[in-house]
VEXZATOR-766108 format. One record per residue (C-alpha): x, y, z; residue in three letters. Coordinates in steps of 0.02 Angstrom, whole numbers, plus 50000, padded with zeros to 5 digits. Each point is the difference from the previous one (the first is absolute). Layout:
! residues N
XYZala
...
//
This chain:
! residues 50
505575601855530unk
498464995449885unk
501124992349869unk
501094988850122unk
498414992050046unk
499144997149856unk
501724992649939unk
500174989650139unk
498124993250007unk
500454993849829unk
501544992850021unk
499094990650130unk
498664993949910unk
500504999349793unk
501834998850049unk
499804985250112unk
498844993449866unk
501355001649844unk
501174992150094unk
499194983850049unk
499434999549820unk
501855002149932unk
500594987250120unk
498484988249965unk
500615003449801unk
501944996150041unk
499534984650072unk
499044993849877unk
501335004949871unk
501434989450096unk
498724985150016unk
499244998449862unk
500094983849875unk
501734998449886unk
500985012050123unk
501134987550067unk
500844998949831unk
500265018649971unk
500535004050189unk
501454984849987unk
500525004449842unk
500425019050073unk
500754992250146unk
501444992549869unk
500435016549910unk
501465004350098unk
500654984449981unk
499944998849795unk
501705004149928unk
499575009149841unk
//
């Protein structure tokens, strides 16, 4: 029973942590400057006949 609650005592701290961190990071990766260009030019590549 020990290890179930030191794993959940850090999933509830660290865990919580990491994750607001990686979603902070995301974010910022989506938003940042000269995106726009990259994310529409995806958006057309099922429409380019090769």
């Amino acid at each position: 029973m020990e290890t179930y609650t030191a794993m959940r005592h850090f999933a509830d701290s660290w865990g919580l942590l990491f994750m607001v961190l990686f979603f902070t990071g995301v974010v910022l990766f989506a938003f940042r400057p000269g995106s726009r260009k990259q994310a529409e030019e995806a958006a057309r590549i099922p429409l380019k006949d090769d």
